[in-house]
N, C-alpha and C positions, 0 to 999 in steps of 0.2 A: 459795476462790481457785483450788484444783486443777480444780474443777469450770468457772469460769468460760476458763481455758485449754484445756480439752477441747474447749467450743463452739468458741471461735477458732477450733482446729486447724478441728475439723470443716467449718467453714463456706467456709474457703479451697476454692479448686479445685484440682484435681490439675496442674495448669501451673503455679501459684501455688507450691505446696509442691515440688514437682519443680526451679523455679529456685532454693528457699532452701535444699532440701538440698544442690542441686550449690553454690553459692557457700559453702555450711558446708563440703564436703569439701576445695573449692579451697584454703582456707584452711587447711587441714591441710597440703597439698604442701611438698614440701622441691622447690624449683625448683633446677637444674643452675647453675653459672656460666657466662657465657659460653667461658670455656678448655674446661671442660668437656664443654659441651653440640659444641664445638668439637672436640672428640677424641672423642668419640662416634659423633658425625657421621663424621669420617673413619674412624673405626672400621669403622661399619657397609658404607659406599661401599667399603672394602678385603675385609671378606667379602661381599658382593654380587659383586666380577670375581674372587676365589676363587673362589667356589660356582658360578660362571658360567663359567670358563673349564675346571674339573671336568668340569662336566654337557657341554660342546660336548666335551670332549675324550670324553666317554662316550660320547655322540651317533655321534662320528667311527667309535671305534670301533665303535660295533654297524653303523653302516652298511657299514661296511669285510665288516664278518663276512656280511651279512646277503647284499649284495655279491656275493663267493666263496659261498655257501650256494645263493644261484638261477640264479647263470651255470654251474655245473655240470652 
């Protein structure tokens, strides 16, 4: 019997087996709830204009500096 399932497998194509392993993993996932996936979201969009308003203000000042450094 073990032996008649090894053919199987083998016989499939690597596209074949590739779609039923992702759909076996799918099937594992713990999905988000909407509220959740909901606060995530804004999560992420809140550190995106952090991290982004950092970096311009980093930006500002090295040009500030760089600036005074060649008009010299």
């Amino acid at each position: 019997m073990a032996e008649k399932d090894k053919k199987s497998r083998r016989s499939e194509n690597a596209i074949q087996r590739y779609f039923r392993e992702t759909t076996g993993e799918l099937k594992k996932v713990t999905w988000p709830t909407r509220p959740e996936a909901l606060r995530l979201t804004g999560l992420v969009l809140l550190v995106m204009v952090v991290v982004g308003i950092f970096l311009a203000s980093i930006d500002a000042l090295a040009h500030g500096l760089l600036s005074l450094v060649l008009n010299i």
